[in-house]
C-alpha atoms as a printed R data frame, in Angstrom:
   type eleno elety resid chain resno       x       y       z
1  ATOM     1    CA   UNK     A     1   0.000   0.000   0.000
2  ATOM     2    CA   UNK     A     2   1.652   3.102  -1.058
3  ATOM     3    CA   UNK     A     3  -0.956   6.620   0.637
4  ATOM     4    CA   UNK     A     4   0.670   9.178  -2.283
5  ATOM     5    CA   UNK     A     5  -0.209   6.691  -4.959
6  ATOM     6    CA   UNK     A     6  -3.734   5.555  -3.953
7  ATOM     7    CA   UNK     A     7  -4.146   9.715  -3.261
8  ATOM     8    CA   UNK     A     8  -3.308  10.228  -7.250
9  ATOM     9    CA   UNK     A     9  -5.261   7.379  -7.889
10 ATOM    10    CA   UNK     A    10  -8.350   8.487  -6.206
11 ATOM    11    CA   UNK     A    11  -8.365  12.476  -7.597
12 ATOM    12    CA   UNK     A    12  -7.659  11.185 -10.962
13 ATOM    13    CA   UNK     A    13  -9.893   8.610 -11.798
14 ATOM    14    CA   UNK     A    14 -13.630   7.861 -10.848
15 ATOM    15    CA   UNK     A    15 -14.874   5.130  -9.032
16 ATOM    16    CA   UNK     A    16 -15.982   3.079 -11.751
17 ATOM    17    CA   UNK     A    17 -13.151   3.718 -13.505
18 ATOM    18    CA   UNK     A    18 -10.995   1.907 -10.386
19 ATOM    19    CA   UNK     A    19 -13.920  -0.923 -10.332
20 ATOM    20    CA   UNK     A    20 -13.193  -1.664 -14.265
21 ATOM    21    CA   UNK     A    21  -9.467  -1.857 -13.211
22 ATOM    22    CA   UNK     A    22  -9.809  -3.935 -11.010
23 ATOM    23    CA   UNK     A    23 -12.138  -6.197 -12.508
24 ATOM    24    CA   UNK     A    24  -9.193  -6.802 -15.343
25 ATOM    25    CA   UNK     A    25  -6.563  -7.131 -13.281
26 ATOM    26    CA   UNK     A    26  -8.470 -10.416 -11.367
27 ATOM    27    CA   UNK     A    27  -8.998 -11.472 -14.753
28 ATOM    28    CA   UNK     A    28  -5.586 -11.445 -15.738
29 ATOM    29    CA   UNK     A    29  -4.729 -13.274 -12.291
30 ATOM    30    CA   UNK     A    30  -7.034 -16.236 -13.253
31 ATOM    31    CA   UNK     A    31  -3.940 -16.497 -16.362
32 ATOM    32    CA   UNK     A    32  -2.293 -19.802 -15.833
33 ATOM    33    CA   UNK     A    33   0.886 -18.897 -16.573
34 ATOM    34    CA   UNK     A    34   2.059 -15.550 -14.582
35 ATOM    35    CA   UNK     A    35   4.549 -15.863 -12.458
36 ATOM    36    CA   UNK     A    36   4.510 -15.219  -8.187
37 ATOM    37    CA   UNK     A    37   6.364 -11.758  -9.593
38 ATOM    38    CA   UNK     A    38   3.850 -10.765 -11.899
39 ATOM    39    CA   UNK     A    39   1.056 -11.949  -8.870
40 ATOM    40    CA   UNK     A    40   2.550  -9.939  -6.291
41 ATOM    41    CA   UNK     A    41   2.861  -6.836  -8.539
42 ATOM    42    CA   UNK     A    42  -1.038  -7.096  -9.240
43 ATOM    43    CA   UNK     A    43  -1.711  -7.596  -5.501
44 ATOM    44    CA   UNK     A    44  -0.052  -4.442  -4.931
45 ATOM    45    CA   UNK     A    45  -2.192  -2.552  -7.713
46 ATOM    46    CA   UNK     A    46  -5.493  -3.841  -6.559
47 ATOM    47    CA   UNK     A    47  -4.613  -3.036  -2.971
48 ATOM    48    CA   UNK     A    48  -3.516   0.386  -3.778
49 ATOM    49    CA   UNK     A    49  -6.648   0.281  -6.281
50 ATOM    50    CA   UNK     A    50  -9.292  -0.308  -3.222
51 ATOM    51    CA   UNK     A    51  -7.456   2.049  -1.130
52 ATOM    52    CA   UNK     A    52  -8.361   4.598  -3.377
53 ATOM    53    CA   UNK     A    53 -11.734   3.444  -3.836
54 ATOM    54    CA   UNK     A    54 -12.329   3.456   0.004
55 ATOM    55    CA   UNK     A    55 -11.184   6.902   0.018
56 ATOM    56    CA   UNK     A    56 -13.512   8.178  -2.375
57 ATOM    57    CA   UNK     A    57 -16.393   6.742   0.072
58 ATOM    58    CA   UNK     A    58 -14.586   8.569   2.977
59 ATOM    59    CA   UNK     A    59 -14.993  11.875   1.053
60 ATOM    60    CA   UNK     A    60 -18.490  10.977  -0.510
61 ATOM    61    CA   UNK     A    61 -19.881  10.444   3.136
62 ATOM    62    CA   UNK     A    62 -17.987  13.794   3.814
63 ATOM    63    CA   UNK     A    63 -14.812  13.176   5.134
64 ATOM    64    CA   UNK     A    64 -12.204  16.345   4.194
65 ATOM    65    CA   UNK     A    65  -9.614  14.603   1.459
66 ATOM    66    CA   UNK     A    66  -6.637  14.509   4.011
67 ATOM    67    CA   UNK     A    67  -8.272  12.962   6.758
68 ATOM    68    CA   UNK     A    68  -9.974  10.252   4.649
69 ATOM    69    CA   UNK     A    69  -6.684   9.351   3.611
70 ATOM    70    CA   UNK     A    70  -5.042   9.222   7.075
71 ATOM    71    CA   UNK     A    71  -8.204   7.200   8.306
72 ATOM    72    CA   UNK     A    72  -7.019   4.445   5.773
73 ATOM    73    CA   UNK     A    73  -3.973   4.040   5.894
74 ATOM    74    CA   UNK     A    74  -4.577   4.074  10.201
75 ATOM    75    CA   UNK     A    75  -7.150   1.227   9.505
76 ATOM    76    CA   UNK     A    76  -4.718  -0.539   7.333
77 ATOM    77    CA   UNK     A    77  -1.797  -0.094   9.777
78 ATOM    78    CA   UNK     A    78  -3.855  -1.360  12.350
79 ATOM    79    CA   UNK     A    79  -5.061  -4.758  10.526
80 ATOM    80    CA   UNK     A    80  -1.390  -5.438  10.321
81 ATOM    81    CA   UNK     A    81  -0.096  -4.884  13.360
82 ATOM    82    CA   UNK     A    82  -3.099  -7.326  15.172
């Protein structure tokens, strides 16, 4: 999860833009022959992908830009440290 990259991610592109994105990349993952590189590089994208998504929500529900960002990368720092 990378914050400035979902942050471009999210003021550049819609949400339904993202949710096409995402729907090709798991399509591409169901590919029998990509390698644990090429896996791990999409698992990155879609994270950073519905990070930016969630963000968008944050704001929609009327969260100021900055702190919806903060909020998820706090809720994602917390998953990992349980």
């Amino acid at each position: 999860m990378k914050l400035p990259v979902i942050r471009h991610i999210q003021r550049n592109t819609s949400v339904a833009q993202i949710e096409n994105c995402v729907e090709v990349l798991e399509s591409y993952c169901e590919y029998n022959r990509i390698t644990e590189e090429e896996m791990d590089i999409i698992g990155e994208l879609i994270t950073n992908l519905c990070g930016a998504m969630e963000v968008h929500k944050m704001i929609e529900n009327g969260m100021p830009e900055r702190e919806a960002a903060n909020t998820f990368a706090q809720k994602v720092l917390g998953a990992i440290d349980r």
